[in-house]
PDB file of the backbone (N, CA, C, O) and the ligand in Angstrom, with CONECT records:
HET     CU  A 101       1
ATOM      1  N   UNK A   1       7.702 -70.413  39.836  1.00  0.00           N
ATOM      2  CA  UNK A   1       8.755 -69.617  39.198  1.00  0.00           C
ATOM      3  C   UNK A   1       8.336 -68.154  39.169  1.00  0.00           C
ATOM      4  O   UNK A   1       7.288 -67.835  38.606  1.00  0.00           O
ATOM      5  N   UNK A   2       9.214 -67.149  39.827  1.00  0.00           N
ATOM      6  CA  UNK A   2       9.037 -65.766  39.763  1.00  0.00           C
ATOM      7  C   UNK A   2       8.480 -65.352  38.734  1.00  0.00           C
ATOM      8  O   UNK A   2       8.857 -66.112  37.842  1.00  0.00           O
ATOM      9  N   UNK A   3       7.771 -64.561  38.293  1.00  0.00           N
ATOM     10  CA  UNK A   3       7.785 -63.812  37.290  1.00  0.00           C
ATOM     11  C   UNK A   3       7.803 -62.248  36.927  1.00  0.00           C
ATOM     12  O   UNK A   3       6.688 -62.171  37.442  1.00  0.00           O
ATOM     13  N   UNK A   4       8.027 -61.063  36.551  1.00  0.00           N
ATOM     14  CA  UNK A   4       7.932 -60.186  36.759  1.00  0.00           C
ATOM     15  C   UNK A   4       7.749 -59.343  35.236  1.00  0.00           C
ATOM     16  O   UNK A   4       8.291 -59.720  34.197  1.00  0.00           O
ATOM     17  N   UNK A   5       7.139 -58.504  35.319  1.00  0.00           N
ATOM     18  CA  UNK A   5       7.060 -57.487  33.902  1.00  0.00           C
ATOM     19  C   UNK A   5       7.887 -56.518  33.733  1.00  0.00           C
ATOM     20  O   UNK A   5       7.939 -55.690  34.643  1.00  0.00           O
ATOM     21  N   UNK A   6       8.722 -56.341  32.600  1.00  0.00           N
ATOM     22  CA  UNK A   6       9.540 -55.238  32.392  1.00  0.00           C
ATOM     23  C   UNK A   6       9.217 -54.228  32.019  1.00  0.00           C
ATOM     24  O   UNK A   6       8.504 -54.429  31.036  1.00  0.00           O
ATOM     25  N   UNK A   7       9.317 -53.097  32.228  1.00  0.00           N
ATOM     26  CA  UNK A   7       9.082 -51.839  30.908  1.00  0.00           C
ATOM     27  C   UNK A   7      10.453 -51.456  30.353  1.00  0.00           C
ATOM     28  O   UNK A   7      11.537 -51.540  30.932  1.00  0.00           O
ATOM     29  N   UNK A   8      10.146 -50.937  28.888  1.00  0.00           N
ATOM     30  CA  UNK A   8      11.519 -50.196  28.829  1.00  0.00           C
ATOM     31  C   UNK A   8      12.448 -51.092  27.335  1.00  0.00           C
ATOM     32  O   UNK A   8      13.129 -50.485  26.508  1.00  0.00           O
ATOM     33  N   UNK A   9      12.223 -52.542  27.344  1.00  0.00           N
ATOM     34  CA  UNK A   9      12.758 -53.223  26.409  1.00  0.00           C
ATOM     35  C   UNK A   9      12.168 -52.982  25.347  1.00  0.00           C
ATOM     36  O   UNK A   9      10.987 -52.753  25.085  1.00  0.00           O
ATOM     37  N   UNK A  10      13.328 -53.067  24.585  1.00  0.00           N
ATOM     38  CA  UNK A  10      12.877 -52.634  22.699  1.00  0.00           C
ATOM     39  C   UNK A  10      13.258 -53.580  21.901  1.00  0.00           C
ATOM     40  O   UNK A  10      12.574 -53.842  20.911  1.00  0.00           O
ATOM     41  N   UNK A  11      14.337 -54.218  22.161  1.00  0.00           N
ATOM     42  CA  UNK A  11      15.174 -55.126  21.186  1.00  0.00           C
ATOM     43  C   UNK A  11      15.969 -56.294  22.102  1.00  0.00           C
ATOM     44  O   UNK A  11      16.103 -56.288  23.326  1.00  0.00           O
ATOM     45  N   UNK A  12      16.444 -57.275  21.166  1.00  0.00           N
ATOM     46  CA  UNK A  12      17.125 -58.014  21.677  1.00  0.00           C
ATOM     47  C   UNK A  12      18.225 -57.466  22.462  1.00  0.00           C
ATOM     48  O   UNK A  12      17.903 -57.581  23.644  1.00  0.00           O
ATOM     49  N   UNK A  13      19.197 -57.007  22.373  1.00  0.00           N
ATOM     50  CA  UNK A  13      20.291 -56.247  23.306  1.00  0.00           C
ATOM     51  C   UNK A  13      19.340 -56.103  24.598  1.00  0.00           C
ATOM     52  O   UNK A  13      19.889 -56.730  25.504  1.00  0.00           O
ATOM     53  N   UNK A  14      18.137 -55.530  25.047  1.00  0.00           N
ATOM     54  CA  UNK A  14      17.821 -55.040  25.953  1.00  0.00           C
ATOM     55  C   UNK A  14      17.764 -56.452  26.901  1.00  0.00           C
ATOM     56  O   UNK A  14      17.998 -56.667  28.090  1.00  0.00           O
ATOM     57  N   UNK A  15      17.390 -57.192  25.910  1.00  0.00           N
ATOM     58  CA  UNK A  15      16.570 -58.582  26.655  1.00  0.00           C
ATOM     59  C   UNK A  15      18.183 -59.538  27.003  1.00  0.00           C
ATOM     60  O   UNK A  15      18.038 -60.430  27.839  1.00  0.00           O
ATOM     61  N   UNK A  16      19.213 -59.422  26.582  1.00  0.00           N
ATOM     62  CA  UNK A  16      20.536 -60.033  26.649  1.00  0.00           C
ATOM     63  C   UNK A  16      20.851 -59.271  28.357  1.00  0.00           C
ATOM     64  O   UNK A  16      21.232 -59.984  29.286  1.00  0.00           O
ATOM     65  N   UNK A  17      20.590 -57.596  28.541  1.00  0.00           N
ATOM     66  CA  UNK A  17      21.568 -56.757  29.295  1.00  0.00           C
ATOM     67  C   UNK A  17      20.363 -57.299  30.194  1.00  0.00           C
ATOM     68  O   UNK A  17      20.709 -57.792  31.267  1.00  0.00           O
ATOM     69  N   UNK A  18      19.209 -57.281  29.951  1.00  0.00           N
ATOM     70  CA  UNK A  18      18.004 -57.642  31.556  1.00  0.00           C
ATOM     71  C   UNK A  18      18.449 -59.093  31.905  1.00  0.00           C
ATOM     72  O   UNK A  18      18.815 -59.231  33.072  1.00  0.00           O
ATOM     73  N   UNK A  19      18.485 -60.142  31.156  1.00  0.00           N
ATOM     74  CA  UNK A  19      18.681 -61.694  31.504  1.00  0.00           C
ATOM     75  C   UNK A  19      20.366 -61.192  32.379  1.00  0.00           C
ATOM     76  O   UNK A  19      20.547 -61.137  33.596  1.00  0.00           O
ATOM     77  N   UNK A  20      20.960 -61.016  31.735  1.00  0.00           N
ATOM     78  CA  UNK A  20      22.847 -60.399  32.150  1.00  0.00           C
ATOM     79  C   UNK A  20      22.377 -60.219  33.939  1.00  0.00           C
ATOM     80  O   UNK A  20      22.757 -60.876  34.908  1.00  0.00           O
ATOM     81  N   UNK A  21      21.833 -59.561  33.891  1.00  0.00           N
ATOM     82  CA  UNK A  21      21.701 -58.325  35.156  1.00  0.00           C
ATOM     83  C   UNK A  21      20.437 -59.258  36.299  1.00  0.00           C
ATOM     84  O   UNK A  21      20.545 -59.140  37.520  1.00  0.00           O
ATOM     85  N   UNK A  22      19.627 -59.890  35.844  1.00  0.00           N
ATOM     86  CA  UNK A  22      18.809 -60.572  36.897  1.00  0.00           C
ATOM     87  C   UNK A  22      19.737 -61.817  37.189  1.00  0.00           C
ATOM     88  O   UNK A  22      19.933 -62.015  38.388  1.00  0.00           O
ATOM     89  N   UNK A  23      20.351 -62.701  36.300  1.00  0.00           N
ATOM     90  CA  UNK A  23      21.550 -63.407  36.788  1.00  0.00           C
ATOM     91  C   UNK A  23      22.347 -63.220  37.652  1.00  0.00           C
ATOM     92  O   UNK A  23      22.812 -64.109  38.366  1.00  0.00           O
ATOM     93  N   UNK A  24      22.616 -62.054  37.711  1.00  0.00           N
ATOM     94  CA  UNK A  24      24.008 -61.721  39.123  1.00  0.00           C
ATOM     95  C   UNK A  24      23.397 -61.705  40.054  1.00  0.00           C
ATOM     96  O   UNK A  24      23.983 -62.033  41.085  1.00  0.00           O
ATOM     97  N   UNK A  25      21.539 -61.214  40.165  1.00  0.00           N
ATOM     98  CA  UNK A  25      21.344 -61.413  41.690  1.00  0.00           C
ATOM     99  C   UNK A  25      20.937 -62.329  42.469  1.00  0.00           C
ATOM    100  O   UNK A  25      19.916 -62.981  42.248  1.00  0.00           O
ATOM    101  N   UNK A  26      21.767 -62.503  43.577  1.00  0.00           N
ATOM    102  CA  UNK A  26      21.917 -63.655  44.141  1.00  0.00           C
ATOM    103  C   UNK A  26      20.762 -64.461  44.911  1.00  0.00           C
ATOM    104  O   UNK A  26      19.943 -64.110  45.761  1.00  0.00           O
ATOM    105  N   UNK A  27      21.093 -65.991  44.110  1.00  0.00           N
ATOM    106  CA  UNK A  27      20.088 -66.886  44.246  1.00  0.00           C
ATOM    107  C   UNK A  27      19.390 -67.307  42.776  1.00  0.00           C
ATOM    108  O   UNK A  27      19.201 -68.476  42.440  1.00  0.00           O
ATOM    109  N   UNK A  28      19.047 -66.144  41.970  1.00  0.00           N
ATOM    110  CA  UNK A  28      18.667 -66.069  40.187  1.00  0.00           C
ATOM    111  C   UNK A  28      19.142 -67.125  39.444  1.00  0.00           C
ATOM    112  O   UNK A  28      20.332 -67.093  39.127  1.00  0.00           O
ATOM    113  N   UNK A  29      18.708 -67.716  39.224  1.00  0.00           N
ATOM    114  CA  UNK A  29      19.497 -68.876  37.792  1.00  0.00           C
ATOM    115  C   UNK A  29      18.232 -69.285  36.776  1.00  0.00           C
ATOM    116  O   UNK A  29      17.019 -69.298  36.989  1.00  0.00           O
ATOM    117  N   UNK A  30      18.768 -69.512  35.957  1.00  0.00           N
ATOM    118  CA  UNK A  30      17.993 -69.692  34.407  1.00  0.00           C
ATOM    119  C   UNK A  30      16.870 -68.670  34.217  1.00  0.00           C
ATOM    120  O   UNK A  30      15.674 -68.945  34.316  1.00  0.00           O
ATOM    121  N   UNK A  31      17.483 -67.196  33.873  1.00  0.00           N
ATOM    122  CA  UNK A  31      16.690 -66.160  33.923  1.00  0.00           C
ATOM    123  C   UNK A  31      15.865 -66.134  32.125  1.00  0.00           C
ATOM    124  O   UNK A  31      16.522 -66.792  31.318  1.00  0.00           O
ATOM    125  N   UNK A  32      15.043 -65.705  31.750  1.00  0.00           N
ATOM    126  CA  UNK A  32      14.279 -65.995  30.635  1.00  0.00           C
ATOM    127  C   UNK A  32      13.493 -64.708  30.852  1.00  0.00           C
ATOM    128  O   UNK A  32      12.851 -64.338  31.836  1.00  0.00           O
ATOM    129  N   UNK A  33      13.770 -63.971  29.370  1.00  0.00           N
ATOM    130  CA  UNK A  33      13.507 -62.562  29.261  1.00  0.00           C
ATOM    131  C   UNK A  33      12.830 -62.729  27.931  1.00  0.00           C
ATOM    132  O   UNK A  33      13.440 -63.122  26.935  1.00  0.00           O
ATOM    133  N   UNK A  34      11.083 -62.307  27.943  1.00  0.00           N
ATOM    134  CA  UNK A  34      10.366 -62.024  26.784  1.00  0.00           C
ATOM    135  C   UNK A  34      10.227 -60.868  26.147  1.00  0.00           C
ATOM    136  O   UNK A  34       9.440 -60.024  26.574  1.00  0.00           O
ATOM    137  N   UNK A  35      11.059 -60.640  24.902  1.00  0.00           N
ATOM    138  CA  UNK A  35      10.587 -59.169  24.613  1.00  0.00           C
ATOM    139  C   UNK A  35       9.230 -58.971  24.503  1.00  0.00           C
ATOM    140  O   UNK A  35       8.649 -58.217  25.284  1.00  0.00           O
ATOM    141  N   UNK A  36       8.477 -59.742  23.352  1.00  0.00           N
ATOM    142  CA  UNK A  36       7.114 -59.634  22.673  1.00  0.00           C
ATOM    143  C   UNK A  36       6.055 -59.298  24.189  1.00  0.00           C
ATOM    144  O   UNK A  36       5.214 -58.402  24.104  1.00  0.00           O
ATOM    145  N   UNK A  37       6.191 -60.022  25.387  1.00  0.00           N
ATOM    146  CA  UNK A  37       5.294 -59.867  26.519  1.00  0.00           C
ATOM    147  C   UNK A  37       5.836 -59.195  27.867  1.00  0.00           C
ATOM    148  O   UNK A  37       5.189 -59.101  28.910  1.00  0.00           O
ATOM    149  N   UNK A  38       7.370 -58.667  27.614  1.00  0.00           N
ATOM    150  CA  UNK A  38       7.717 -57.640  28.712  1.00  0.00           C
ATOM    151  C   UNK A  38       7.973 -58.519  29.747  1.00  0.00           C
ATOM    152  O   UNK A  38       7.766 -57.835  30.750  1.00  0.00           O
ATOM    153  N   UNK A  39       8.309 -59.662  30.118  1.00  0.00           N
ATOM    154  CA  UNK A  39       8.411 -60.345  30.782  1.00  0.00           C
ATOM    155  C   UNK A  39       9.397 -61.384  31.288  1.00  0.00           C
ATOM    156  O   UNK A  39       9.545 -62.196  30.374  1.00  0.00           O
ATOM    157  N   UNK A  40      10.242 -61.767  32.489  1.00  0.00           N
ATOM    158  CA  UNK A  40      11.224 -62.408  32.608  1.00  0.00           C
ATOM    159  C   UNK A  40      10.540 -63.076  33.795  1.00  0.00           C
ATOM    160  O   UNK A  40       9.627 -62.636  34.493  1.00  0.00           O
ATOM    161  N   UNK A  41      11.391 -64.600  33.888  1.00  0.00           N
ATOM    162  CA  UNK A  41      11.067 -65.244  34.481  1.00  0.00           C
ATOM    163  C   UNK A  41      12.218 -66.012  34.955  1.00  0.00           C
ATOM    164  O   UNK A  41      13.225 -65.921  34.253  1.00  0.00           O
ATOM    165  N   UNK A  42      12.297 -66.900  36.211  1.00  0.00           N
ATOM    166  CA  UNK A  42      13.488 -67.147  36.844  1.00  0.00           C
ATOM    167  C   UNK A  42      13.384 -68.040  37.734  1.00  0.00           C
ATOM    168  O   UNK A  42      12.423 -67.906  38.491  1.00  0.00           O
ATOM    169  N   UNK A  43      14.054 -68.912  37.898  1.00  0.00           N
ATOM    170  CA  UNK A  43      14.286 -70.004  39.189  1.00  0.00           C
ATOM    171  C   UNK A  43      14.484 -69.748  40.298  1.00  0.00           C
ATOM    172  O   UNK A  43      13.984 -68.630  40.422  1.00  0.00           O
ATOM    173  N   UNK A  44      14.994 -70.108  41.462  1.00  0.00           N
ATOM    174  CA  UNK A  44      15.619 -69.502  42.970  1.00  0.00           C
ATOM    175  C   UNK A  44      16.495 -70.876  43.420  1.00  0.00           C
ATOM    176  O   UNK A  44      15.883 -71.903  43.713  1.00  0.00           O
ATOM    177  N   UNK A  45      17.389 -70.845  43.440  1.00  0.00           N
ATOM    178  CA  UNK A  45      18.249 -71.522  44.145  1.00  0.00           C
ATOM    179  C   UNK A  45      18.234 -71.374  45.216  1.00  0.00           C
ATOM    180  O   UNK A  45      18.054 -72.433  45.817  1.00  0.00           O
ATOM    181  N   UNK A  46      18.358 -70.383  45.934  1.00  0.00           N
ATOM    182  CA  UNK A  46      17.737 -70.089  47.404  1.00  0.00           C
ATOM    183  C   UNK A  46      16.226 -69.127  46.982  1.00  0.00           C
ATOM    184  O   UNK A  46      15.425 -68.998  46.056  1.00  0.00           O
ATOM    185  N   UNK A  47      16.496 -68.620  48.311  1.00  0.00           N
ATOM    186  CA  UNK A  47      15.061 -67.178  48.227  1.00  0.00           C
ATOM    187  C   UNK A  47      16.130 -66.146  47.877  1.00  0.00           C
ATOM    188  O   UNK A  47      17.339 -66.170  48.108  1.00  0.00           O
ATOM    189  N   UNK A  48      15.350 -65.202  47.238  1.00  0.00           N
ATOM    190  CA  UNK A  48      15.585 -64.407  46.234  1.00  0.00           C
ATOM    191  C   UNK A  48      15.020 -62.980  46.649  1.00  0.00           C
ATOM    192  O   UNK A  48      13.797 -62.848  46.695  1.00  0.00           O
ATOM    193  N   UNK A  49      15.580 -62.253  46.855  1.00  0.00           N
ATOM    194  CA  UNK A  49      14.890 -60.786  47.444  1.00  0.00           C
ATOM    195  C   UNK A  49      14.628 -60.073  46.410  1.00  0.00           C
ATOM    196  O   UNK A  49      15.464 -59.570  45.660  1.00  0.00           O
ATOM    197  N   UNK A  50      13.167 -59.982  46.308  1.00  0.00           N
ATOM    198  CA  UNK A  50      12.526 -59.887  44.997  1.00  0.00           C
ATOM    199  C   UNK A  50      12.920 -57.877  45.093  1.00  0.00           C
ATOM    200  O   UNK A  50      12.868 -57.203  44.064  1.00  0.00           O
ATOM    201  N   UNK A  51      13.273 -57.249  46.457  1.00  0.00           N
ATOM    202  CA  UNK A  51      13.448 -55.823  46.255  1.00  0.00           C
ATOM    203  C   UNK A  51      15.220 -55.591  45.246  1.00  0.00           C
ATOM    204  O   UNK A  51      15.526 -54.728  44.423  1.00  0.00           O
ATOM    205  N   UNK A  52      16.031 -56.762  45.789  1.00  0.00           N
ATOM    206  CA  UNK A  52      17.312 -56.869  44.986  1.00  0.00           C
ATOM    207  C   UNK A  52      16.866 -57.313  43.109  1.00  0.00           C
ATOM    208  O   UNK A  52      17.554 -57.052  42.123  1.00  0.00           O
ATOM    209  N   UNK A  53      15.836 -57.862  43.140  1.00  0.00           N
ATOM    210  CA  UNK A  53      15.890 -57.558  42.059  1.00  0.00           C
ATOM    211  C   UNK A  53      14.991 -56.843  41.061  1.00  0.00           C
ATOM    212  O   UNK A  53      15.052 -57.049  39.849  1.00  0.00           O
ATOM    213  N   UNK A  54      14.193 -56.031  41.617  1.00  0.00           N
ATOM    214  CA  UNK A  54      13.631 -55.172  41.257  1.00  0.00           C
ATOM    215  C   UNK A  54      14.749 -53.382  41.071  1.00  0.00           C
ATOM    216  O   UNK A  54      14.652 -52.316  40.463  1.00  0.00           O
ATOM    217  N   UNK A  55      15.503 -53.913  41.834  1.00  0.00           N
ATOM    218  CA  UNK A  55      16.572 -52.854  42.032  1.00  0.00           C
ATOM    219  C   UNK A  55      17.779 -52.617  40.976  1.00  0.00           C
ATOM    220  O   UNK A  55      18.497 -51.654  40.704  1.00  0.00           O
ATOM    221  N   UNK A  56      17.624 -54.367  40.364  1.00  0.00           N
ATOM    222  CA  UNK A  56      19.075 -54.534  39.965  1.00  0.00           C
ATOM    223  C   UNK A  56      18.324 -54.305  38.065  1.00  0.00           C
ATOM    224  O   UNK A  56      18.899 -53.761  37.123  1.00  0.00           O
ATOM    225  N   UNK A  57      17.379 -54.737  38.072  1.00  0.00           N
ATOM    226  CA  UNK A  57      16.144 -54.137  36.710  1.00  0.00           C
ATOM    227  C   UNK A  57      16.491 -52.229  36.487  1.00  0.00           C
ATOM    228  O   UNK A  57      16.928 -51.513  35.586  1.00  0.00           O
ATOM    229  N   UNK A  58      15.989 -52.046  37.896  1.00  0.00           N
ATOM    230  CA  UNK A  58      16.274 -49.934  37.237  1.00  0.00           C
ATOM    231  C   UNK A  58      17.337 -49.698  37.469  1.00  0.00           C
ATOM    232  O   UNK A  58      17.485 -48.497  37.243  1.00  0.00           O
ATOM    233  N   UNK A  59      18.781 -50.388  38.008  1.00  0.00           N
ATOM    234  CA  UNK A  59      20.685 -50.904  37.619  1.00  0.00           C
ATOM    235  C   UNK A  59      20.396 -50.420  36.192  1.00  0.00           C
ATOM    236  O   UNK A  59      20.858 -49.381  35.721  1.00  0.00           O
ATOM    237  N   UNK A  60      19.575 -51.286  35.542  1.00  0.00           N
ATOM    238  CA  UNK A  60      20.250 -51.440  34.346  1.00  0.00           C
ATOM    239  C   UNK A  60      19.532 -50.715  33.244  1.00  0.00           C
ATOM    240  O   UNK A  60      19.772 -50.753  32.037  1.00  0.00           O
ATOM    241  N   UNK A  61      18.331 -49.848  34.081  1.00  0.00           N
ATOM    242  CA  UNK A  61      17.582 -48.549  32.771  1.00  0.00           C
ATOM    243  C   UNK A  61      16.500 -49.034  32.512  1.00  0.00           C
ATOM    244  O   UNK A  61      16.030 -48.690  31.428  1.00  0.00           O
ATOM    245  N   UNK A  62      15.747 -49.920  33.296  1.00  0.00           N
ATOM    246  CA  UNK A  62      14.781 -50.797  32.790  1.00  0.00           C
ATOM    247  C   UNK A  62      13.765 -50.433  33.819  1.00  0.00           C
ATOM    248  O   UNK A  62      14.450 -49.925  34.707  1.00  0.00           O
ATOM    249  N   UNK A  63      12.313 -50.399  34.271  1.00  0.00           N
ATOM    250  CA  UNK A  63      11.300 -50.404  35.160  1.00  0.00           C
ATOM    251  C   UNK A  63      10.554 -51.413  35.232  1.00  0.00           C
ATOM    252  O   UNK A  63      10.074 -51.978  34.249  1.00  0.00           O
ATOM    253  N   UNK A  64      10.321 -51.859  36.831  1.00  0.00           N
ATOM    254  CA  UNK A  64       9.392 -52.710  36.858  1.00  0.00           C
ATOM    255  C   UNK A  64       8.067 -52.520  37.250  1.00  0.00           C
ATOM    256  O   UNK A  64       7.786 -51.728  38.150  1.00  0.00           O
ATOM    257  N   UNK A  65       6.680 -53.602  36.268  1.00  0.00           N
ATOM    258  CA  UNK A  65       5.626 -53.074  36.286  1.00  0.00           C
ATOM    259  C   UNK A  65       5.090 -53.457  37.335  1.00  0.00           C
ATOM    260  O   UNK A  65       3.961 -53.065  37.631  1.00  0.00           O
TER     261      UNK A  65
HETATM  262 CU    CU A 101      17.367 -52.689  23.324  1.00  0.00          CU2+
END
C-alpha cells in the first residue's frame, strides 16, 4: 500500500480536502489521511501515477515530503 507524507495539514478539514482530492486520482481507493503523522495511505485498483498524485496533493495547497 502506497504511502506518502504530507506537509501543510493542520486540522481535520485539511485531512477531509487531502483524502477528497487523492480519491479522484485515478486508480486511488480507500485513501486514509493521518493528521498526528502527516501521512496518507491508499490502495490501487490499477497502477497509480504516483506524479498524478503528488500533483493532485499541491491541487489542493498541500506539499509532498
Ligand atoms: Cu486544516
Amino acid at each position: 500500500m502506497p504511502t506518502i507524507n504530507i506537509r501543510g495539514m493542520t486540522c481535520q478539514h485539511c485531512v477531509m480536502l487531502v483524502e477528497e482530492t487523492l480519491g479522484r486520482v485515478d486508480g486511488v481507493t480507500d485513501v486514509e489521511v493521518d493528521l498526528d503523522s502527516g501521512t496518507a495511505t491508499f490502495s490501487e485498483e490499477k497502477p497509480v501515477d504516483m506524479e498524478a498524485v503528488r500533483q493532485a496533493v499541491v491541487d489542493a495547497g498541500y506539499r509532498v515530503a
